[in-house]
KOLZA-980318 format. One line per 2 residues: number of its first residue (from 1); for each residue x, y, z of C-alpha. Coordinates in pm, 1 decimal. Each point is the difference from the previous one (the first is absolute). Example, Ala and Ser with C-alpha at 12.3 -4.5 7.8 and 13.67 -1.06 7.14 Angstrom:
1> 1230.0:-450.0:780.0; 137.0:344.0:-66.0
This chain:
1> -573.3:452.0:-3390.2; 391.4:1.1:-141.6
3> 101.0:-249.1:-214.7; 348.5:-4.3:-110.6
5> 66.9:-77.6:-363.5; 127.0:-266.6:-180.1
7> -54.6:-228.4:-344.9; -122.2:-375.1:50.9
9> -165.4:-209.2:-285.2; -187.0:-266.5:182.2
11> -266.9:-287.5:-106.3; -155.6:-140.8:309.8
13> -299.2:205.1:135.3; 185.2:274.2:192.9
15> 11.4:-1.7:410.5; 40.0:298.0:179.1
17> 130.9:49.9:323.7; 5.0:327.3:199.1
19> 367.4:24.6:230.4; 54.1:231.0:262.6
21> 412.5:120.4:-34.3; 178.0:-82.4:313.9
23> 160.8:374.6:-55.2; -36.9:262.3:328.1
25> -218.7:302.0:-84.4; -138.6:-190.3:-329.0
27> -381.4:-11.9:39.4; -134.2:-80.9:-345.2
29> -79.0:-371.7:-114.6; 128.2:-139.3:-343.3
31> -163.8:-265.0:-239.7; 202.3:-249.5:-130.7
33> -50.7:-315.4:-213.5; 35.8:-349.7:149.8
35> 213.9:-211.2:-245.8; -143.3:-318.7:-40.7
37> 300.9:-159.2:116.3; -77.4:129.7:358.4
39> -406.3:-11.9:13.2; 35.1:-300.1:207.2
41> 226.1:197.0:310.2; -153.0:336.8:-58.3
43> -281.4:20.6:294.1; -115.4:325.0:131.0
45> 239.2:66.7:292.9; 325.9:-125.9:-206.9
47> 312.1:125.6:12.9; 124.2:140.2:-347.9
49> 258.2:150.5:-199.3; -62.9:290.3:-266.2
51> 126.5:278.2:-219.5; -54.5:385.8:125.2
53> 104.3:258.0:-165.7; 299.3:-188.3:-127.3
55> 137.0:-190.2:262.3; -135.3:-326.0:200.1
57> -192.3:44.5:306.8; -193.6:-252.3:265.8
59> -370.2:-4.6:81.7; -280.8:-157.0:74.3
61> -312.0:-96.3:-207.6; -321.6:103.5:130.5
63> -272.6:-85.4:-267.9; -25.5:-231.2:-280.8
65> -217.5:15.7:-298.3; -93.0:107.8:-347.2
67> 177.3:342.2:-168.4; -148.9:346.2:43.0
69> -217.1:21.8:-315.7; 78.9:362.4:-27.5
71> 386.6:-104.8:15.1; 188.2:-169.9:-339.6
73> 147.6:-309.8:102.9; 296.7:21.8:-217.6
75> 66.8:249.2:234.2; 85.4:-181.0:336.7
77> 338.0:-184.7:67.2; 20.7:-345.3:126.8
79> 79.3:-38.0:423.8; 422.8:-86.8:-31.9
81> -7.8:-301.3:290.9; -221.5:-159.5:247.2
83> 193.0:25.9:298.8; -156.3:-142.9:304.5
85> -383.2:-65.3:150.5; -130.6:307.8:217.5
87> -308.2:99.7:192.6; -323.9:-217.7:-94.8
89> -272.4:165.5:-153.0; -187.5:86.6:342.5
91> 269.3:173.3:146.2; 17.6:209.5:-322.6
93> -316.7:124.0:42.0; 65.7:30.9:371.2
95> 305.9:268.0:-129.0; -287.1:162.7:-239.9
97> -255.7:55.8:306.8; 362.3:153.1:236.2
99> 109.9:246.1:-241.6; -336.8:224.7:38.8
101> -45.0:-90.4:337.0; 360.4:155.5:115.0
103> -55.5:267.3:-218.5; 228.1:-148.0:-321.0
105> -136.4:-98.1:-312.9; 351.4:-173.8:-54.1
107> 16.1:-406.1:24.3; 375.7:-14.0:2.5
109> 75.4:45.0:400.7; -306.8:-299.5:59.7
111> 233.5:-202.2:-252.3; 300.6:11.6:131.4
113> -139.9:-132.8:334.0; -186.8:-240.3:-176.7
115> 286.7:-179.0:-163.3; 286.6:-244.7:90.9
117> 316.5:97.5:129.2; 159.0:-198.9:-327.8
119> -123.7:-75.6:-322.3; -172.9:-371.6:46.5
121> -63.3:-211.8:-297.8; -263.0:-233.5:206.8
123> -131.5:-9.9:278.2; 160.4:-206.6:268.1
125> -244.5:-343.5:89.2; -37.7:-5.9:353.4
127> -299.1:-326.7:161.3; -307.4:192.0:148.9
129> -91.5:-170.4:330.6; -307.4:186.7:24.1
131> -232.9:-57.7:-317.0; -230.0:288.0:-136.0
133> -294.6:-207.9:16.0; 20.2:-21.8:332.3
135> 9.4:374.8:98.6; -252.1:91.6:-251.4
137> -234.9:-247.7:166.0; 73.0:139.1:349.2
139> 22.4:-293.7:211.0; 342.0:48.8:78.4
141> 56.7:339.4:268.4; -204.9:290.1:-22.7
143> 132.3:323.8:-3.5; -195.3:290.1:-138.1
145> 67.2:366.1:-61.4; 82.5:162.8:293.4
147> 243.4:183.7:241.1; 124.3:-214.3:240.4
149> 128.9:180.9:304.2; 257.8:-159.3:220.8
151> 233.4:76.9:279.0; 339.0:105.0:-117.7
153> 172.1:-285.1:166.2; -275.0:-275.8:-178.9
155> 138.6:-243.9:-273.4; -179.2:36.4:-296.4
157> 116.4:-321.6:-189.8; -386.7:-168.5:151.9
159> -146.0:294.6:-232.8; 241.2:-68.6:-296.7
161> -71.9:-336.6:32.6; -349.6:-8.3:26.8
163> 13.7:240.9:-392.0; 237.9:-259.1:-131.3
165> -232.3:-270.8:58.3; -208.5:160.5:-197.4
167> 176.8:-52.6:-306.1; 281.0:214.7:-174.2
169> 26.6:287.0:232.6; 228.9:319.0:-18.6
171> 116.7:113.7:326.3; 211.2:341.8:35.8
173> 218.7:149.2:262.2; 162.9:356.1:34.1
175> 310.7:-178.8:95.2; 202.7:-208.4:-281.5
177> 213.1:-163.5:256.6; -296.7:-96.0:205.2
179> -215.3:-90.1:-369.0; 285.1:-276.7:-25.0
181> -30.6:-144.9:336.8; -360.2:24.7:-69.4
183> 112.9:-234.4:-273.1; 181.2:-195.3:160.9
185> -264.0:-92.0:295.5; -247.8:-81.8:-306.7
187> 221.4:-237.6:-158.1; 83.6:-175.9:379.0
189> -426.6:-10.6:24.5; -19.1:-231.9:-329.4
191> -62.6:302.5:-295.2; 115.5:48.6:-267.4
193> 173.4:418.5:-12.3; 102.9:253.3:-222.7
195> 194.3:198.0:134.0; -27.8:355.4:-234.9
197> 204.2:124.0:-148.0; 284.8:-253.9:14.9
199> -261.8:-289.6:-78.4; -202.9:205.1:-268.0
201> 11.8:-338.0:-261.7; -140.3:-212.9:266.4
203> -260.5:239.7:85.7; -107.5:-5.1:-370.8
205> -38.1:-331.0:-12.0; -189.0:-44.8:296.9
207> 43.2:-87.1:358.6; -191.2:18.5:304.4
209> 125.2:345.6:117.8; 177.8:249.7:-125.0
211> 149.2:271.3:286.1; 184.2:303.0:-58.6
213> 25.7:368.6:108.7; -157.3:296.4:-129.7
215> 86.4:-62.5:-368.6; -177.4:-332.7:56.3
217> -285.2:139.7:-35.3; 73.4:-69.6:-418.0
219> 136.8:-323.8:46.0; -187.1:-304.9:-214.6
221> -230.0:-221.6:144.6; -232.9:-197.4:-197.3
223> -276.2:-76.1:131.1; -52.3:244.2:269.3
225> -211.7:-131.5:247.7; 122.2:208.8:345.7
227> 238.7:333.6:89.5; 114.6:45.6:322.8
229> 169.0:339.0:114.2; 192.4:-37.1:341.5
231> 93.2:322.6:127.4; -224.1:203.2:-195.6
233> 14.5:278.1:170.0; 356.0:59.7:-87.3
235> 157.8:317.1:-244.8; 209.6:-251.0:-140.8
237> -292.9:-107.6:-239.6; -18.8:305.6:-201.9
239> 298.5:117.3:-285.6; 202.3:266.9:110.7
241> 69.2:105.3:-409.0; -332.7:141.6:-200.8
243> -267.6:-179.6:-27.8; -64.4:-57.2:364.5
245> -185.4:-285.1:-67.5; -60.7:-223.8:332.7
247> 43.3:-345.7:-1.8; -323.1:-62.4:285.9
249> -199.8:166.6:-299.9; 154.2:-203.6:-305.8
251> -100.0:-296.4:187.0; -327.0:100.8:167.8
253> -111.0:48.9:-412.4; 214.1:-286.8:-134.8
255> -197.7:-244.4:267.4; -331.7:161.1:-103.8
257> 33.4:-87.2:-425.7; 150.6:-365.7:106.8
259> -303.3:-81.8:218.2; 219.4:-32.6:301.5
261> -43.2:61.0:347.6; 267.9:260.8:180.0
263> 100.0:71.5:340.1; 178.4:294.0:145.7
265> 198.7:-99.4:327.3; 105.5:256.8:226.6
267> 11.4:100.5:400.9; -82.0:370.9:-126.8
269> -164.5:-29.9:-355.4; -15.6:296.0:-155.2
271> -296.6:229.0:-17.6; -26.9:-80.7:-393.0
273> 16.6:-390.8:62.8; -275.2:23.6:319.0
275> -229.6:206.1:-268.3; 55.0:-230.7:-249.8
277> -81.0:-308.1:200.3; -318.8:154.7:163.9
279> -154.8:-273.1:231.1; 284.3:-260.1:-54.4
281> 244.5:164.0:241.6; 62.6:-296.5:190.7
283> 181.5:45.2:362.7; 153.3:-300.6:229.4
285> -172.3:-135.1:302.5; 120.5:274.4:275.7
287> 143.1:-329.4:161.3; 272.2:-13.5:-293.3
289> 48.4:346.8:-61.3; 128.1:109.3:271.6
291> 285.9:-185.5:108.5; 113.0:69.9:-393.4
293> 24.4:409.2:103.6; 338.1:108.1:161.2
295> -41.2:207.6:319.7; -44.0:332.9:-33.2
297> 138.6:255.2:208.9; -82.4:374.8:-13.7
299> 212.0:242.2:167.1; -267.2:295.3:56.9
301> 216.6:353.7:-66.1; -281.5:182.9:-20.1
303> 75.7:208.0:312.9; 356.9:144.4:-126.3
305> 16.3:333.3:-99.4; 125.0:-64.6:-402.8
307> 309.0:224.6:72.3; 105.9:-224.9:263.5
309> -27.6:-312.3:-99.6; 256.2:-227.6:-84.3
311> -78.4:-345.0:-262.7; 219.4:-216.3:274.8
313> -261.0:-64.6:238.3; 5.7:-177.1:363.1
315> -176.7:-296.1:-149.0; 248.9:-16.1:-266.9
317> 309.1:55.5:189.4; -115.0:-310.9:254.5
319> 6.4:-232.4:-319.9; 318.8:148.3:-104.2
321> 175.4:-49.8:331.3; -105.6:-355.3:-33.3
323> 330.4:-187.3:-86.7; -245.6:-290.9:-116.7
325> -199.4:144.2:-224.8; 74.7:95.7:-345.4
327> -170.3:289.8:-106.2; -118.7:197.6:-338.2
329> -97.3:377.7:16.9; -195.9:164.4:-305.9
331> 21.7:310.7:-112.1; -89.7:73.9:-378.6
333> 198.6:340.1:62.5; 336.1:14.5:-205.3
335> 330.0:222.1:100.9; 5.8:167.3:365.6
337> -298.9:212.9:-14.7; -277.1:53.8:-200.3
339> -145.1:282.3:155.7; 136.3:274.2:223.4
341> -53.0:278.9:178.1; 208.5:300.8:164.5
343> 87.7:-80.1:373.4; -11.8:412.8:15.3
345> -344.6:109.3:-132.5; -154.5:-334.7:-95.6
347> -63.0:46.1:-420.7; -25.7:-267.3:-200.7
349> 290.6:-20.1:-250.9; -117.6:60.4:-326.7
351> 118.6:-21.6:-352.4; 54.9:343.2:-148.6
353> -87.7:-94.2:-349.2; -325.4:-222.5:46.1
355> -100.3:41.9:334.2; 25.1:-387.3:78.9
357> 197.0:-132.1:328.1; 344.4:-20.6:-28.7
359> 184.2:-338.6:117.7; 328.2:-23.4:152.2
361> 282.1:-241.4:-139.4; 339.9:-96.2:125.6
363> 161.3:260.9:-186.8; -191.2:222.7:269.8
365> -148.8:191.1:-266.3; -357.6:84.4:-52.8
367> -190.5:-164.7:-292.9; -334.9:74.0:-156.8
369> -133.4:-351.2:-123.6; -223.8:185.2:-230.3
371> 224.0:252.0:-194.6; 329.4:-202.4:107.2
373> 117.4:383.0:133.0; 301.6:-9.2:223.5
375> 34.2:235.8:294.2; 229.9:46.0:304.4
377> -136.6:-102.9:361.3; -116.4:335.3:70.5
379> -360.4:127.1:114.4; -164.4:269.2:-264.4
381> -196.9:205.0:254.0; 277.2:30.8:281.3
383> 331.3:-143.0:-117.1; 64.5:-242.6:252.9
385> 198.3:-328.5:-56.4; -157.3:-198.9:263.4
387> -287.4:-205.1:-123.9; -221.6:-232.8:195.6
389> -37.1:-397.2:-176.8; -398.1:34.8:-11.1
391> 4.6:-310.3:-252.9; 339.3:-204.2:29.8
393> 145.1:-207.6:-283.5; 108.5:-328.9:1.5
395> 370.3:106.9:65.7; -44.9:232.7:260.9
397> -238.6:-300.3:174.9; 269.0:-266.0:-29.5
399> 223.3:192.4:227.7; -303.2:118.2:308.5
401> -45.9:-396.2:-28.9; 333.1:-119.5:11.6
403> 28.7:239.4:294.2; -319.4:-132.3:169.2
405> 79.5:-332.4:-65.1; 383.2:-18.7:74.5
407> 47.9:-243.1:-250.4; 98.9:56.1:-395.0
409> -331.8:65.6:-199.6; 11.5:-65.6:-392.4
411> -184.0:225.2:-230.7; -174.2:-124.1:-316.0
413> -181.6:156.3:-282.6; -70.8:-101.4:-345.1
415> 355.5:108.6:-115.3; 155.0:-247.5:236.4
417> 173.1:-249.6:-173.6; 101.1:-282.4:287.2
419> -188.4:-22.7:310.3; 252.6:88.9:260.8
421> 26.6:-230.6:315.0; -155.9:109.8:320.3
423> -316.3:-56.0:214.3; -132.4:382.8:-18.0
425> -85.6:111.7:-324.8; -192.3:348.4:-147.2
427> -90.6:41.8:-337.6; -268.4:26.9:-200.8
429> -266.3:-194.2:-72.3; 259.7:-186.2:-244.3
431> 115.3:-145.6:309.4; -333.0:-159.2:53.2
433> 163.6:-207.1:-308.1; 392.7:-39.7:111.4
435> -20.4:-146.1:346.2; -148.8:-322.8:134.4
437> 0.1:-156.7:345.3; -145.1:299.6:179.4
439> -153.5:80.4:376.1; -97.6:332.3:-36.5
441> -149.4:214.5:-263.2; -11.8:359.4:84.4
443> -173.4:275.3:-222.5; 138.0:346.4:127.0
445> -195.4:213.7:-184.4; -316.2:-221.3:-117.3
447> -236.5:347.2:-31.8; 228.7:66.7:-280.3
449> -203.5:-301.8:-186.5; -318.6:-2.6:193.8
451> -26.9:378.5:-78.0; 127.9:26.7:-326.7
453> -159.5:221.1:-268.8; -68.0:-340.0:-231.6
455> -336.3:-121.3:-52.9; 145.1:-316.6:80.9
457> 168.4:59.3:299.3; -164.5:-207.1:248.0
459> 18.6:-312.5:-202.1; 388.0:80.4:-121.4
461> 49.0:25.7:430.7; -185.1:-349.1:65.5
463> 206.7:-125.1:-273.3; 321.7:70.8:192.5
465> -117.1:-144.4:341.6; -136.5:-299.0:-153.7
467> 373.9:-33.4:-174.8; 173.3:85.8:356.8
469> -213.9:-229.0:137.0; 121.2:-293.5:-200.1
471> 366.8:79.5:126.3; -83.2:-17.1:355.2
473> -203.1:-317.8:-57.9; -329.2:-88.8:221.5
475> -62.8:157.4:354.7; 9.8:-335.0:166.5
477> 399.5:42.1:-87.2; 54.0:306.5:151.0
479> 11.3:209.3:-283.7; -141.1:342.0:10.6
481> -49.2:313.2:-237.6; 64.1:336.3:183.5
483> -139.0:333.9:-142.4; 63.8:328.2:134.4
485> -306.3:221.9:-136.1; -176.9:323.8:128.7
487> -347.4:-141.5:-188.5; -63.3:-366.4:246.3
489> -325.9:-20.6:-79.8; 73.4:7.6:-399.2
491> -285.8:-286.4:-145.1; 360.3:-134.7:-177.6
493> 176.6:-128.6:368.1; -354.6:-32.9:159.7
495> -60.6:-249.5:-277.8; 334.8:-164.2:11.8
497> 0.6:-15.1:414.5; -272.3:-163.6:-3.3
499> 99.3:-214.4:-301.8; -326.2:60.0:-178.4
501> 72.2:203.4:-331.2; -393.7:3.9:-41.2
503> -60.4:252.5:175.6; 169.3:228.3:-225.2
505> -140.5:-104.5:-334.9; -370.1:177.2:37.3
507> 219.0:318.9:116.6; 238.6:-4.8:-293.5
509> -301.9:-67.2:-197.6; -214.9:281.5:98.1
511> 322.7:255.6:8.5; 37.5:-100.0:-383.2
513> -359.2:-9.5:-115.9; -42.4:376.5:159.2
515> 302.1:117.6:-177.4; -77.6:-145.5:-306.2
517> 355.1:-204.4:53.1; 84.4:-377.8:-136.3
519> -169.5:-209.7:-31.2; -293.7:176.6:-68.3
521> 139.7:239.1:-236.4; 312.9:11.4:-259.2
523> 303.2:161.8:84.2; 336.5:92.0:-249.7
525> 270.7:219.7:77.8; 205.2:166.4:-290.6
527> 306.6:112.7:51.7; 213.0:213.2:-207.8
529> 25.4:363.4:-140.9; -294.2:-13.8:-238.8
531> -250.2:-173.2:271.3; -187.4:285.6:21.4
533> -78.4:67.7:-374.6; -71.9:-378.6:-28.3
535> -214.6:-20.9:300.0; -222.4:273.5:-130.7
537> -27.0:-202.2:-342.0; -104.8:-277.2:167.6
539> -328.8:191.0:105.1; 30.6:-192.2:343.7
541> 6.8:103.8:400.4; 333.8:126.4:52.3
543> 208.2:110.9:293.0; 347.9:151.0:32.4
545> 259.9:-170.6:168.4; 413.1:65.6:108.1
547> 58.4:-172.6:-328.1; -286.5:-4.5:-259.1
549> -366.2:-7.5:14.9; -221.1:-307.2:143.3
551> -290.0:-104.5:-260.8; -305.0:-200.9:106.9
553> -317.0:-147.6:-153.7; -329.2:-192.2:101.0
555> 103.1:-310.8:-163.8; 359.9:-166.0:-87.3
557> -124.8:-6.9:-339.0; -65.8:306.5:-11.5
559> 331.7:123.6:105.6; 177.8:-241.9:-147.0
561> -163.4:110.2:-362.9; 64.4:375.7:85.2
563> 321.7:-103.0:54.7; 116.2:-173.9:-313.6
565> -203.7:171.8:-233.7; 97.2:343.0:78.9
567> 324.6:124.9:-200.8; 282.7:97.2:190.8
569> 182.0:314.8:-38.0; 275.8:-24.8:-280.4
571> 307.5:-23.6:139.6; -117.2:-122.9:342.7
573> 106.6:-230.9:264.0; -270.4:-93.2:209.8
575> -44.4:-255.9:284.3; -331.3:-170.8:59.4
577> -86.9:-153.6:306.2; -334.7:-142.5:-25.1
579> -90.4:-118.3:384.8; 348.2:165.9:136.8
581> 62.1:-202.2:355.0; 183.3:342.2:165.6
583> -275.7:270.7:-138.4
């Protein structure tokens, strides 16, 4: 361990506390010596300033105790400041049990989410209405650890309150918007909320619940008595940035050292949270669960040639001709065409570099998405200019709709800034976000999703009905979800039509355990120009892929070890995705 150096002459036996530097791409932890002045503020978890390497950095303290024999004393400098409380003991042990897990052995990322927003001095009293004795005796609501699976048009609050009742409860949601309304219904029910991170003082202190999105999953709450994860089958939970860590799985192991029970709500839990909960998969009376499922309607293709077809079906263009029905059309296809083939002899337009299909933009122009090659529209084995719109982009759909519909259509992606006016929309799924008050949800090319090459395909595709579902509300209203698909029988819209998402956990299950998939095995992918070379030192399963090599392992731990342990290649700049959603 590094210790920077320094002269102190001191009396009092010496206190030593070990500080993680709040300094990107710094992995080593420093000792330091607690002036006396300060031993009543310093806690592990506090918030301090010290000297590194000649100038003043922040950190965070992560163990107290007696020096290093092996280490002089007179060699360690003093911590500068206290500057504000931070993450409680527990949830920096939590951040020692992520790092290996996601494949890190670095506490700093864990930290940072662990921390408040500003520095706080103490935390903010906030009256309990729910007393700890109370939930540790159970007599008040029962709620154990489970998935709870509910229609995507059920209120959840019964659930949330049924955990709060418990005792101090931590409840997260993928959306921060809809964490604060969560909030706000809590507060209107007679609790006391935190609302993280803006209310990360009061959370410290204590309060009934503390809600929050993914980052939440750090927040403080003393005496942890329930967790409740709404949506839990959304991507939202896990970090984008390295280490992937997943907030279901912080919380699934934070409820597990507190003693407290956890429930994972979801219409279409994932295949990791229905493993997890085993027998406690717990479904609503078929009396209640139905009327929460949107209508689904499938528009069977399966009989059109592929060469024919056009994505603007007869189904489709009846709801678009409606003048009363406001309508949204997903495509997850950017541009006018994503793949194309010569009217004259029929070849697929390839990249000349890489081999990958080319796209077409609105410059007109061919371009590889793999190699980011630019070519004129031109075939390669005949040199004709006329090309056939085999997979249509977003633009090129917004004016075949408009056209159908004979009304203005509005396309949306995830670039779009302000949601344009209009009734007809196409986009992609970002839409799904953008646009409320809707009749109609149409999915023109849902085999895209349903036959994806992702081992999570299915439950990514149930993910985006149950969301379209939401927007067209129950199917006592009206509302309905169209899909055009060639696959009708897919267990993903069997499962939805008849709104029982059971039916396709034991295959998702089986599919996974045969492949040796998640949750029954680990899975990383590393990304960058020396995956290869670190892959093999890793002595794992590897696989190539379009952009580095896919690593997996019996065990998390074990992967997550191989990971961190193994050096990386000097000069390198790898990206690890442990559990990658879109491998």
């Amino acid at each position: 361990m590094s210790t920077p150096a320094g002269q102190l002459a001191f009396t009092d036996p010496p206190l030593v506390a070990r500080v993680v530097p709040d300094l990107t791409g710094l992995d080593k932890q420093f000792d330091y010596l607690v002036p006396e002045s300060m031993r009543a503020q310093v806690t592990v978890g506090s918030l301090v300033r010290v000297s590194l390497h000649g100038r003043r950095v922040g950190g965070w303290v992560v163990a107290l105790g007696p020096p290093d024999p092996a280490l002089p004393v007179e060699r360690l400098v003093e911590i500068a400041k206290w500057s504000s409380i931070g993450p409680s003991e527990d949830l920096v042990a939590l951040a020692a049990w992520a790092g290996p897990r996601w494949g890190t052995d670095r506490l700093r990322p864990y930290l940072v989410a662990a921390s408040p927003p500003t520095m706080v001095v103490r935390p903010r009293q906030v009256r309990r209405t729910v007393g700890v004795s109370a939930a540790v005796g159970g007599s008040v609501g029962s709620v154990g650890s489970e998935v709870e699976r509910i229609a995507p048009l059920t209120d959840p609050l019964p659930i949330v309150v049924a955990a709060a009742r418990r005792g101090p409860a931590l409840v997260l949601h993928p959306s921060p918007a809809a964490a604060a309304a969560l909030g706000r219904r809590l507060r209107r029910e007679g609790f006391t909320v935190a609302v993280a991170p803006e209310d990360w003082a009061s959370a410290a202190a204590g309060v009934d619940v503390v809600v929050g999105a993914r980052a939440a999953a750090w927040a403080p709450c003393p005496d942890l008595r329930a967790v409740v994860v709404l949506d839990e089958h959304d991507e939202a939970y896990q970090e984008e940035r390295s280490p992937t860590w997943h907030a279901r799985d912080v919380v699934v192991e934070r409820a597990r050292r507190a003693g407290a029970s956890c429930v994972l709500v979801s219409p279409c839990p994932t295949a990791t949270a229905v493993r997890w909960a085993g027998a406690e998969v717990h479904d609503l009376p078929a009396g209640e669960r139905v009327p929460g499922w949107p209508f689904l309607e499938i528009d069977d293709r399966s009989d059109l040639e592929p060469w024919k077809r056009s994505l603007v079906g007869s189904a489709l263009i009846a709801h678009l001709r409606d003048p009363a029905k406001r309508v949204v059309c997903v495509l997850n296809t950017t541009g006018r065409a994503r793949l194309l083939a010569c009217r004259a002899c029929r070849t697929l337009q390839r990249c000349e570099r890489c081999e990958a299909a080319v796209a077409q933009h609105d410059d007109g122009m061919f371009h590889c998405p793999r190699c980011d090659a630019v070519r004129p529209q031109v075939c390669q084995a005949c040199g004709g200019t006329a090309m056939a719109l085999s997979k249509p982009g977003v633009t090129r759909l917004r004016e075949e709709l408009e056209a159908a519909a004979n009304r203005p259509v509005a396309a949306v992606t995830g670039a779009t800034d302000d949601l344009p006016a209009g009734d007809v929309f196409i986009g992609t799924e970002a839409v799904l976000h953008r646009v409320r008050g809707v009749d109609v949800v149409a999915f023109l090319d849902i085999d895209a999703e349903l036959l994806a090459p992702r081992y999570r395909a299915a439950e990514q595709a149930m993910a985006l009905l149950v969301r379209a579902g939401r927007l067209v509300g129950p199917r006592s209203g009206g509302g309905r979800v169209l899909v055009q698909t060639h696959v009708p029988d897919h267990p993903v819209l069997q499962a939805y039509r008849f709104a029982d998402p059971e039916r396709l956990d034991a295959i998702e299950l089986a599919r996974r355990r045969l492949l040796g998939l998640p949750p029954f095995r680990a899975l990383a992918a590393v990304e960058g120009a020396e995956a290869g070379e670190f892959a093999a030192a890793t002595g794992l399963e590897s696989a190539p892929t379009a952009r580095g090599v896919l690593l997996r392992a019996d065990t998390w731990e074990e992967l997550g070890r191989r990971l961190a342990t193994t050096p990386r290649p000097k000069g390198s700049r790898l990206r690890v995705e442990v559990d990658p959603p879109r491998a």
